[in-house]
C-alpha positions as CSV (number, residue, x, y, z in Angstrom):
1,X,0.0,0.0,0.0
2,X,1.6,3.5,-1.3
3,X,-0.3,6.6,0.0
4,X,0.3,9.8,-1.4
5,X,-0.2,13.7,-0.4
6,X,0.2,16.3,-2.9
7,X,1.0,20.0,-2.5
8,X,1.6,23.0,-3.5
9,X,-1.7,23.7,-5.5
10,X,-3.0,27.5,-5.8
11,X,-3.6,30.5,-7.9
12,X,-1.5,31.8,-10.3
13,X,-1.5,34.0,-12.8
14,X,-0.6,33.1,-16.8
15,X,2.9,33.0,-17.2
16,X,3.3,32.4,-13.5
17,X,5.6,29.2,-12.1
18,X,4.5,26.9,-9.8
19,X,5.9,24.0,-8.1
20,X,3.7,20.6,-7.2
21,X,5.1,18.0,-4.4
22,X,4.5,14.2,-4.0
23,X,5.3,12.8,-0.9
24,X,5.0,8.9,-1.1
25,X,5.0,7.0,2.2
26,X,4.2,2.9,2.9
27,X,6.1,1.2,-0.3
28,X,9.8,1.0,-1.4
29,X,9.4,4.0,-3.6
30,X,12.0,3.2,-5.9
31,X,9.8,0.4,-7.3
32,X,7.3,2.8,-8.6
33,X,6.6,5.0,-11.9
34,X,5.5,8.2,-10.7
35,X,3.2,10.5,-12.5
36,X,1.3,13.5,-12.2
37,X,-2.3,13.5,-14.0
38,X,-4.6,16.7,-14.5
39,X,-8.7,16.6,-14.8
40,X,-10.0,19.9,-15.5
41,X,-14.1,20.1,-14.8
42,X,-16.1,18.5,-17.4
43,X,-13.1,16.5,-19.0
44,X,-11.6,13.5,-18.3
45,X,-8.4,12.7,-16.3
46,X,-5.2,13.0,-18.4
47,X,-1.4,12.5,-18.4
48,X,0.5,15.4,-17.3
49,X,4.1,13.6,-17.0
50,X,5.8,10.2,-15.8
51,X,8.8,9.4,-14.1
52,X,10.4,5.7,-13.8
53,X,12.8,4.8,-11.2
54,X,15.8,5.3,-13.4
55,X,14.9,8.9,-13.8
56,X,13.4,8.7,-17.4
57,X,10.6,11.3,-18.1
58,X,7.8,11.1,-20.5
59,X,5.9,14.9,-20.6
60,X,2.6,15.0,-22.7
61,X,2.4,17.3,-25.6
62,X,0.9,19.8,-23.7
63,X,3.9,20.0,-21.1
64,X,6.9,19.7,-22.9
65,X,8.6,22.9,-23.0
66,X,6.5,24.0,-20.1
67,X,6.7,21.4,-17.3
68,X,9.5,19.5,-15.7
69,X,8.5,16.4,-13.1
70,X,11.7,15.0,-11.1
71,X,11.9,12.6,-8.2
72,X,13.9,12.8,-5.1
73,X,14.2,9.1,-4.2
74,X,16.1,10.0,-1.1
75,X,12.8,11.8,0.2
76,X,10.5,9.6,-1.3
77,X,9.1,12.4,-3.3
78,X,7.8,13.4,-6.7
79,X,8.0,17.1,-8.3
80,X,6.0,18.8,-11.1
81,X,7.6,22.4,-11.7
82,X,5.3,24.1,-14.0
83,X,6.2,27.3,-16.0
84,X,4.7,29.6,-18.0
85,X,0.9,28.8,-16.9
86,X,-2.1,28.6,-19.4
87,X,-5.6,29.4,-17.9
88,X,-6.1,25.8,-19.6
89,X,-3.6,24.4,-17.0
90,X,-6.4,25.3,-14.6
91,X,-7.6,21.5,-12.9
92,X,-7.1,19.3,-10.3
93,X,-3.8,17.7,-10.3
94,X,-3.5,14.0,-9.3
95,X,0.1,12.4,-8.2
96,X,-0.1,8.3,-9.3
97,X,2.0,5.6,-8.1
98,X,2.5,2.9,-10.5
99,X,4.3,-1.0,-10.1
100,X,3.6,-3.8,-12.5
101,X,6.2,-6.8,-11.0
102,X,5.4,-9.5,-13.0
103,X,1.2,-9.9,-14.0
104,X,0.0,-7.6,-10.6
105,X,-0.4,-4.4,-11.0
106,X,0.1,-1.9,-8.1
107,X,-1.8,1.6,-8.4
108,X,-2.3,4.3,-6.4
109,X,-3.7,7.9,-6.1
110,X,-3.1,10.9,-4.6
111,X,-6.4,13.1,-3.3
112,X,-5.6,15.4,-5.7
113,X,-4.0,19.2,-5.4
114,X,-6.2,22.0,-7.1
115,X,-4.5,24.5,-9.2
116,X,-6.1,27.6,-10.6
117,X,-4.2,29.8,-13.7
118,X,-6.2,33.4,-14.1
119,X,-5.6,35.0,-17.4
């Protein structure tokens, strides 16, 4: 069992930075993929960026450029750095834990971290 608290969710203004935290407690962390997701209201939950335990990233289209995630495995956290905002940004940002040893698959959710980007 992984849980996992987000933070630093909040208003910001377009073209504003922001920095997201993932802190991951109960699991060996290293075994996990981490990833932050985004569900803006009336749309369905999407990938924001992944992170494997060797450090490789995969961004979605929408946050290359823009967004950075990184893990601290020492602290058994997960980042999302996010610059130059979009209102479209605006939605509730979800921090996943993913494992697949073998045919079981482990995942877990965060409760989610709201973040608001004013034009």
């Amino acid at each position: 069992q992984v849980q996992l608290v987000e933070s630093g969710g909040g208003l910001v203004q377009s073209g504003g930075s922001l920095r997201l935290s993932c802190a991951a407690s109960g699991s060996i962390f290293t075994h996990y993929t981490m990833g932050w997701y985004r569900q803006a209201p009336g749309k369905q939950r999407e990938l924001v960026a992944t992170i494997t335990s060797g450090a490789v990233t995969n961004n979605a289209d929408s946050a290359k450029g823009r967004f950075t995630i990184s893990r601290d495995n020492a602290k058994n956290t997960v980042y999302l750095q996010m610059n130059s905002r979009k209102p479209e940004d605006t939605a509730v940002y979800y921090c996943n834990a993913r494992w697949v040893p073998g045919t079981t698959v482990y995942n877990y959710w965060g409760q989610g971290t709201q973040v608001t980007v004013s034009s």
